[in-house]
DRENDO-1510 file (C-alpha; in Angstrom, 1 decimal, always signed):
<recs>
REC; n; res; u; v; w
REC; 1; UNK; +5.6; +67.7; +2.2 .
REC; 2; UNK; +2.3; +68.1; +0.6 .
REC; 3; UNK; +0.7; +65.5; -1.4 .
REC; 4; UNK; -1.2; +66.5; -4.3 .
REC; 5; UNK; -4.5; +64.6; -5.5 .
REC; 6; UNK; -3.0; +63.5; -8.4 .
REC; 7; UNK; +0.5; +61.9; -6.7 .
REC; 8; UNK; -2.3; +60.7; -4.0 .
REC; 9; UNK; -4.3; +58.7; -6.9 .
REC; 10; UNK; -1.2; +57.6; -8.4 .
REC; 11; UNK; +0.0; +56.0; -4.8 .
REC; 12; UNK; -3.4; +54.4; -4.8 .
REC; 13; UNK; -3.0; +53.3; -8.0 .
REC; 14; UNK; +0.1; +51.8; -7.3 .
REC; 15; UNK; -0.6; +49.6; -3.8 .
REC; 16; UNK; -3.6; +48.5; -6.1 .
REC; 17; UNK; -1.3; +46.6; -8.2 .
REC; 18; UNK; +0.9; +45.4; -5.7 .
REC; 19; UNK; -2.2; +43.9; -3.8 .
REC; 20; UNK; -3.3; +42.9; -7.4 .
REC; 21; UNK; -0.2; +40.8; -8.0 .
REC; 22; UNK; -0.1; +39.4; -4.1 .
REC; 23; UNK; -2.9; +38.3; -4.8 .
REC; 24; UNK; -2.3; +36.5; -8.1 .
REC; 25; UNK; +0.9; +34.8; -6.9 .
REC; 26; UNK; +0.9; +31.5; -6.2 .
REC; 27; UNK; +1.1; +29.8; -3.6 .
REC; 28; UNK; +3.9; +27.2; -2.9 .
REC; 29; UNK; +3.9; +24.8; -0.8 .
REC; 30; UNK; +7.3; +23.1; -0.3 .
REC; 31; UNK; +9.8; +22.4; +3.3 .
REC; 32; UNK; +12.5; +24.1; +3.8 .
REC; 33; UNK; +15.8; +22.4; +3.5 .
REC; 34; UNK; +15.9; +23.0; +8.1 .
REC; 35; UNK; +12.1; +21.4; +7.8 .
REC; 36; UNK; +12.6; +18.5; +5.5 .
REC; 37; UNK; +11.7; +15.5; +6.7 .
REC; 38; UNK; +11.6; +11.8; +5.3 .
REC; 39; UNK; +10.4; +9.0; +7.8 .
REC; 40; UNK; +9.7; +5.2; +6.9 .
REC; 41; UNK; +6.4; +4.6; +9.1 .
REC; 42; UNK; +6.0; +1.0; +8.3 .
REC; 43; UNK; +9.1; -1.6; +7.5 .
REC; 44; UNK; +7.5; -5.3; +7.3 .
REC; 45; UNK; +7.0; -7.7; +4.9 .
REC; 46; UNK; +3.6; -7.0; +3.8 .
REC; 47; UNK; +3.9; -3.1; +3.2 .
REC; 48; UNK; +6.4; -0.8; +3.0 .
REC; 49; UNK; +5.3; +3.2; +3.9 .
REC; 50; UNK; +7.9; +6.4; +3.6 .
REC; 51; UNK; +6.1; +10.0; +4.8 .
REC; 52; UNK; +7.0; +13.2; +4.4 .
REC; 53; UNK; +5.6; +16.2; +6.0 .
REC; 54; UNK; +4.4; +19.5; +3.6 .
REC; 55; UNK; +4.7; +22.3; +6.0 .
REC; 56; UNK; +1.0; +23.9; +5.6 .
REC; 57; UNK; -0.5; +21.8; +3.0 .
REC; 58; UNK; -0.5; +18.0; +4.2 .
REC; 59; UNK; +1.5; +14.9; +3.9 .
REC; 60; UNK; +3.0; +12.6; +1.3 .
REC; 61; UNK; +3.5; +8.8; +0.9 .
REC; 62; UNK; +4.6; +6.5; -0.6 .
REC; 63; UNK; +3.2; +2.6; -0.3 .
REC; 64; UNK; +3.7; -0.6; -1.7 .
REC; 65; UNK; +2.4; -4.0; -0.5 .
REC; 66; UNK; +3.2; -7.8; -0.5 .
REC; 67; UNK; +2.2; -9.2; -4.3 .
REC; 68; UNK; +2.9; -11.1; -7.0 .
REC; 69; UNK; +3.7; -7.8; -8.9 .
REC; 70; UNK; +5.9; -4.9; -7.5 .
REC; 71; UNK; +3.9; -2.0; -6.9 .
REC; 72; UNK; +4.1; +1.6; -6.0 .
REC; 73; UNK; +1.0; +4.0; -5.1 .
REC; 74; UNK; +1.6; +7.6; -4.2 .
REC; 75; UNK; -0.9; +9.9; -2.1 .
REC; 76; UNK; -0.8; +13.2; -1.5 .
REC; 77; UNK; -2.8; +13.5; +1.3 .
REC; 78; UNK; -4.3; +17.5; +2.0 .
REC; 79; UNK; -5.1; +18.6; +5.4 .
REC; 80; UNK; -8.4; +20.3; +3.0 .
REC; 81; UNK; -9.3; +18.1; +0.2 .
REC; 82; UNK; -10.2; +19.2; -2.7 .
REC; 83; UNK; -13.8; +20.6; -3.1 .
REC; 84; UNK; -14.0; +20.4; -7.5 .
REC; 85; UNK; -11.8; +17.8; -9.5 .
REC; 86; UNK; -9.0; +19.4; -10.7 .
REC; 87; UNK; -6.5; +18.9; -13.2 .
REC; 88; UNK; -2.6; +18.8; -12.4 .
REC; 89; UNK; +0.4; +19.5; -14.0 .
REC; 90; UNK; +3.5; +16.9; -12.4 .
REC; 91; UNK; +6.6; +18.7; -12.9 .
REC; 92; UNK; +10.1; +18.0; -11.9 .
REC; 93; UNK; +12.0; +21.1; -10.4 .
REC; 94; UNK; +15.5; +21.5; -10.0 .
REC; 95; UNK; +16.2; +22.9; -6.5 .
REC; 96; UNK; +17.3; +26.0; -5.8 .
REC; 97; UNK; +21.1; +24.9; -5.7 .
REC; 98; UNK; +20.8; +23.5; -9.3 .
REC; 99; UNK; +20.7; +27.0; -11.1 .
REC; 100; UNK; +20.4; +26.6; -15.1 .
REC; 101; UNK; +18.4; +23.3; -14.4 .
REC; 102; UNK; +15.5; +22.9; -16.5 .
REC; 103; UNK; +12.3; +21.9; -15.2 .
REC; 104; UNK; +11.0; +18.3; -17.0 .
REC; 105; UNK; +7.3; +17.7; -17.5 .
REC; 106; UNK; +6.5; +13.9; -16.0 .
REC; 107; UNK; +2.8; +13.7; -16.8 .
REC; 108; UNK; -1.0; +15.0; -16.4 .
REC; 109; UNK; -2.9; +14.2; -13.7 .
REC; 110; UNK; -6.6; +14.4; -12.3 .
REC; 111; UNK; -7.3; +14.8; -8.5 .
REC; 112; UNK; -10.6; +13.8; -8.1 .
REC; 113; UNK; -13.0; +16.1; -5.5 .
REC; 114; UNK; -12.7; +15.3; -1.5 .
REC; 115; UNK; -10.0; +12.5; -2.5 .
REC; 116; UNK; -6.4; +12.7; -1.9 .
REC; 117; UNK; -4.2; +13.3; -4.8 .
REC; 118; UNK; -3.4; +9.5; -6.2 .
REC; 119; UNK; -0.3; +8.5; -8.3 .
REC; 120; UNK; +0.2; +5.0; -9.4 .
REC; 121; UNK; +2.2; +2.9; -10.9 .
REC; 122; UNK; +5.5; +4.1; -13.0 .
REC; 123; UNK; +4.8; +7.7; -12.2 .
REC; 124; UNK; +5.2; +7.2; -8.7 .
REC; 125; UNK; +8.6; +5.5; -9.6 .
REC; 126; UNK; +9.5; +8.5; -11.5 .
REC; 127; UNK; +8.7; +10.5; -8.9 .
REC; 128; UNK; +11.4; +8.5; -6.7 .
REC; 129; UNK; +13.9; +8.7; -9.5 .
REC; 130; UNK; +13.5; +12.2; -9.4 .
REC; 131; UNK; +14.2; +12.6; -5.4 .
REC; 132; UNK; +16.8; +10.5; -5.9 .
REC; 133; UNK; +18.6; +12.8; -8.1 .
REC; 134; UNK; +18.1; +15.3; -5.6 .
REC; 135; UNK; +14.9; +17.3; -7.8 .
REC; 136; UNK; +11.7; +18.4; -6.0 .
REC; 137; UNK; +8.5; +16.4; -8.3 .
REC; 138; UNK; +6.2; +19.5; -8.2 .
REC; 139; UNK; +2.0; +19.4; -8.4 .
REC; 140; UNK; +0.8; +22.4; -10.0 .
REC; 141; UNK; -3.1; +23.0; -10.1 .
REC; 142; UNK; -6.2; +25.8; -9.9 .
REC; 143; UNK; -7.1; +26.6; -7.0 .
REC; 144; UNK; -10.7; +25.5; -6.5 .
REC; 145; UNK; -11.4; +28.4; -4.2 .
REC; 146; UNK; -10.1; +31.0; -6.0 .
REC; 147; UNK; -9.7; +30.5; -9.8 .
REC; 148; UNK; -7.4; +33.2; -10.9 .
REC; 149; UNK; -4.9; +31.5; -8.8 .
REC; 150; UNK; -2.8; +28.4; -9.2 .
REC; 151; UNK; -1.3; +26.5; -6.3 .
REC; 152; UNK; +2.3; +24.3; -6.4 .
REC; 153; UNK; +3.1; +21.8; -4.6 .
REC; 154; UNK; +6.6; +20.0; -3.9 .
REC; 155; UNK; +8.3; +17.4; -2.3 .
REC; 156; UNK; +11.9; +18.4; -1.1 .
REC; 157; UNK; +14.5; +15.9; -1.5 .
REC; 158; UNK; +16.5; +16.7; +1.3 .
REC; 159; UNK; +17.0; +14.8; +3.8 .
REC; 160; UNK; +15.6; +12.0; +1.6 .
REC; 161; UNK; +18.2; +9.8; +1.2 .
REC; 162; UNK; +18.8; +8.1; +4.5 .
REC; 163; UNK; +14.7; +6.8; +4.2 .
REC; 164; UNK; +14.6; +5.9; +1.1 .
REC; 165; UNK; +17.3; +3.5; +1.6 .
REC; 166; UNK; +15.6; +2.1; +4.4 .
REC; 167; UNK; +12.3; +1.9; +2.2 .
REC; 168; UNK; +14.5; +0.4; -0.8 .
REC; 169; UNK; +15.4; -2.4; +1.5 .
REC; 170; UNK; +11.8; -2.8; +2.5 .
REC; 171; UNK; +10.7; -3.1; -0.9 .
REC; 172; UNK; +13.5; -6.0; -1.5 .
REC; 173; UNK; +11.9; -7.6; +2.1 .
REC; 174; UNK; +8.5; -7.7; +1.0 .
REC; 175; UNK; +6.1; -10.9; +0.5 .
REC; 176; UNK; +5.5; -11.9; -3.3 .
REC; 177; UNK; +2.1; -12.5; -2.8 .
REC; 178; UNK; -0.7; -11.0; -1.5 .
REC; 179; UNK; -3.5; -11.7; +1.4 .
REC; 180; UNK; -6.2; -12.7; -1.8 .
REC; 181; UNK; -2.9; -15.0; -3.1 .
REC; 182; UNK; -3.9; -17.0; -0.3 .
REC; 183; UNK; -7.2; -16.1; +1.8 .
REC; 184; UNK; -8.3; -19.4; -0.2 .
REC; 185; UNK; -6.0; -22.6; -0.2 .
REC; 186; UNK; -6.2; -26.3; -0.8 .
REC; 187; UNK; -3.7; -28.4; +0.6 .
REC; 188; UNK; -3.1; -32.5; -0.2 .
REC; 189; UNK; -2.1; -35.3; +2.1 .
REC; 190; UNK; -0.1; -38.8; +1.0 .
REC; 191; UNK; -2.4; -41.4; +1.4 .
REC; 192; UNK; -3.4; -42.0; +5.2 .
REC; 193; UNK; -1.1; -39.7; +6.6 .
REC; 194; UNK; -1.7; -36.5; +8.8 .
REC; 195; UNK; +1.7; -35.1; +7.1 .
REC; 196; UNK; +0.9; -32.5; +4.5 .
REC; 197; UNK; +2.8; -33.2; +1.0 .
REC; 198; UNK; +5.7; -31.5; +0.0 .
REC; 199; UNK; +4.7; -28.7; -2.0 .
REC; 200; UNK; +1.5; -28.5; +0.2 .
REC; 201; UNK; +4.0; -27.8; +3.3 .
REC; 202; UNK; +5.8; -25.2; +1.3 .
REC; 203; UNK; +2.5; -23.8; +1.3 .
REC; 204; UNK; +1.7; -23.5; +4.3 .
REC; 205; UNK; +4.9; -21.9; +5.3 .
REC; 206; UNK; +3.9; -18.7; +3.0 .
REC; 207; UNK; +0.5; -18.9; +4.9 .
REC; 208; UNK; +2.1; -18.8; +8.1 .
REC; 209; UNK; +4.2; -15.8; +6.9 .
REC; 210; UNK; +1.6; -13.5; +5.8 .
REC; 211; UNK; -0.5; -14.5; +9.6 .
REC; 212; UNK; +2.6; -13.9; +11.6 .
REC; 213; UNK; +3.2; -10.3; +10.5 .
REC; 214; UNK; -0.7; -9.4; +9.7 .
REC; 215; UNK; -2.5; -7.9; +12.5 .
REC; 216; UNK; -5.7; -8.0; +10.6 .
REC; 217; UNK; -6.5; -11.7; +10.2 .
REC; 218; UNK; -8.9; -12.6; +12.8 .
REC; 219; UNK; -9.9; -15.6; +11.5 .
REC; 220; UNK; -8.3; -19.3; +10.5 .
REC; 221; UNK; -11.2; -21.8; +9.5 .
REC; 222; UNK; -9.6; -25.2; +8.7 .
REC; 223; UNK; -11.4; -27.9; +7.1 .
REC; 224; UNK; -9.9; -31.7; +6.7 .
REC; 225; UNK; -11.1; -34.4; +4.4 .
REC; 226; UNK; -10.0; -37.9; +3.3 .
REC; 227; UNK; -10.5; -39.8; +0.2 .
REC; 228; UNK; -12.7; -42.6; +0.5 .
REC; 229; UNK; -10.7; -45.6; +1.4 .
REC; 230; UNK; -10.8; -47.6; +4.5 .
REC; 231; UNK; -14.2; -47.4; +6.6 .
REC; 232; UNK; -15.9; -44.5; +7.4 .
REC; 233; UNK; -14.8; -44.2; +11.2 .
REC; 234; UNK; -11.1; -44.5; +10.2 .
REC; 235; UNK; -11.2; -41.6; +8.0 .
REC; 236; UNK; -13.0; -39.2; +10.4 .
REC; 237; UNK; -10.5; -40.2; +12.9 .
REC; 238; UNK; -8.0; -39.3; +10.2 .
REC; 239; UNK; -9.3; -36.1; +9.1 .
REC; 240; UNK; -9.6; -34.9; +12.8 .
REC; 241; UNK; -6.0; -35.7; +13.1 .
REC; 242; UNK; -5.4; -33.5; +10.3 .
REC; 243; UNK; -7.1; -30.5; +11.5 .
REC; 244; UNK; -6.0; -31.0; +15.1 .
REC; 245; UNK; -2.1; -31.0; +13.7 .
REC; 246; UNK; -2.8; -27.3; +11.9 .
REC; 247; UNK; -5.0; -26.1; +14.5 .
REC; 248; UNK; -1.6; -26.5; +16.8 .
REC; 249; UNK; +0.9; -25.5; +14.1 .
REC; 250; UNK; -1.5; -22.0; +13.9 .
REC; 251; UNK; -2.0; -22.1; +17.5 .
REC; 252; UNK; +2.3; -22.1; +17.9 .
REC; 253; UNK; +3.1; -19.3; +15.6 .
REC; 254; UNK; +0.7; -17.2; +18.7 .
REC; 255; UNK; -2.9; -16.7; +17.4 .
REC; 256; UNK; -5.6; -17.3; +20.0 .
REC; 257; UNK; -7.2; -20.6; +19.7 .
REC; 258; UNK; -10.5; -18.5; +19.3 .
REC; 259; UNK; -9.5; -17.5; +15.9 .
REC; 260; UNK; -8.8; -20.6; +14.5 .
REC; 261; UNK; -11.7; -22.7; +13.8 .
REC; 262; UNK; -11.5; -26.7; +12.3 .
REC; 263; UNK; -13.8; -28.9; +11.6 .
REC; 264; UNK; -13.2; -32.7; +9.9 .
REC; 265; UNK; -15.6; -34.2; +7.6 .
REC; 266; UNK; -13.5; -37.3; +6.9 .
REC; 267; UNK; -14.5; -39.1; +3.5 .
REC; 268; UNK; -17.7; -36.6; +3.1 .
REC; 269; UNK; -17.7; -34.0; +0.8 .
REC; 270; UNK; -15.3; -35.3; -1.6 .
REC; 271; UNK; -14.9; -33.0; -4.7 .
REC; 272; UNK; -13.4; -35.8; -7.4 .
REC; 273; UNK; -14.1; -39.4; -8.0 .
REC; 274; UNK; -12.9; -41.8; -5.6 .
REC; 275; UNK; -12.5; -44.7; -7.8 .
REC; 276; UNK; -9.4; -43.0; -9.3 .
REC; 277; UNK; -5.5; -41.8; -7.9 .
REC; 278; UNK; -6.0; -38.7; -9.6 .
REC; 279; UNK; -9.7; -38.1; -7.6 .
REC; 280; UNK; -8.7; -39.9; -4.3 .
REC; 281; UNK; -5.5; -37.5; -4.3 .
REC; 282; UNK; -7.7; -35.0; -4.6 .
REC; 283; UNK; -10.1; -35.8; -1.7 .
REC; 284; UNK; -7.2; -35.9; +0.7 .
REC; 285; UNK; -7.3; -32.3; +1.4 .
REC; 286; UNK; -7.4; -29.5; +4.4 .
REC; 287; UNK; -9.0; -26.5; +3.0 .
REC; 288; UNK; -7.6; -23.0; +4.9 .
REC; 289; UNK; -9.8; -19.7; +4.8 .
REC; 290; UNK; -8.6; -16.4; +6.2 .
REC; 291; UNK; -10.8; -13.8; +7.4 .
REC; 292; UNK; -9.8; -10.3; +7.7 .
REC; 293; UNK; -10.5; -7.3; +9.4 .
REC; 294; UNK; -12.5; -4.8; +7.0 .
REC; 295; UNK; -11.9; -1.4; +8.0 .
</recs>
């Protein structure tokens, strides 16, 4: 059958809108309950790491470290990073299998241009909550390329369970301090002895904790001094002691002896007055420096 020119303009007319509207949609980028995976990459006792993969669009993770405070960072990492800072809606969206669930605003956000997208803090543990409860924490933002369009981004909660326990029992696991908690530490000795103190052996032990699951601390430097009683030669003596007993209590735990460095200064360098308890307990000290791997 014939088409006339005016049904032919109105077909035309017609794709154009459909193409129109394609091309207005938005994009979403979110697993499929068959793709969703959750994987805990690191379990230790300095960090914790969970990962899942965004089919298309990247990867997200969730990190926290050994501290003195419990902490949470999220990243968002895109396979093409952003090329303008953008702003971004986090929403959290009922899954498909929740019909009459409402989507719940959780904040406003700012990626930042050729940066992953960061979350920190209590959002991030929102954003847990909300994967717990089985809803999808959704980024919604303008796309930089094209700016009629808007792109969504979501992180399926299936599958989720089973690594987030594992993570949750990570978290529990990790140190409660930090490598700057102790990169720097004075230690005290009981008069004459090589034995540290109580509390200065307590110490140590969360030292040796943080080096034996680090695989970035290259460097132990050791430094041993006495307070200024007895003669000079005695107190060397003593001080190398000192630094010869934590050069082999570091050397034990497995580093390589070229990684730990000691030296003993005896009754040199003493940092308080001599003349007093209170200074000479201060002069009977081993100081311990850690140095790291930058990368």
């Amino acid at each position: 059958m014939a088409i006339s020119k005016f049904q032919s303009c109105n077909v035309a007319f017609m794709l154009g809108m459909v193409m129109a509207s394609a091309a207005s949609a938005t994009p979403v980028y979110v697993a499929e309950p068959a793709q969703s995976t959750w994987k805990v990459a690191v379990d230790t006792p300095l960090e914790c790491r969970m990962l899942h993969t965004i089919p298309s669009y990247g990867e997200a993770q969730f990190t926290s470290k050994a501290s003195k405070k419990i902490n949470l960072d999220f990243e968002l990492k895109m396979r093409r990073p952003m090329g303008e800072t953008r702003n971004v809606n986090l929403v959290s969206m009922p899954p498909r299998w929740m019909p009459g669930e409402a989507a719940q605003s959780i904040t406003n956000l700012t990626f930042f241009k050729q940066f992953d997208g960061y979350v920190g803090g209590q959002t991030a543990w929102v954003m847990l909550s909300e994967l717990e409860i089985g809803r999808y924490p959704t980024f919604s933002y303008q796309d930089w390329q094209q700016q009629n369009k808007r792109i969504e981004v979501g992180l399926s909660a299936v599958a989720f369970r089973p690594a987030y326990d594992q993570f949750s029992q990570c978290l529990n696991n990790l140190l409660p301090y930090s490598f700057e908690d102790i990169a720097f530490t004075v230690l005290h000795y009981d008069q004459g002895s090589d034995q540290l103190n109580k509390a200065s052996q307590q110490r140590l032990a969360q030292i040796a904790d943080f080096v034996r699951y680090s695989d970035d601390v290259d460097l132990v430097l050791v430094a041993a001094y006495t307070d200024g009683r007895g003669g000079k030669t005695a107190n060397q003596a003593l001080s190398e002691r000192r630094a010869e007993r934590l050069e082999e209590y570091f050397m034990a735990m497995g580093l390589p002896e070229d990684r730990i460095q000691v030296e003993a200064y005896g009754e040199r360098r003493p940092v308080a007055d001599n003349n007093t308890p209170i200074g000479r307990n201060k002069n009977r000290r081993v100081v311990i420096s850690l140095g790291r791997t930058i990368i």
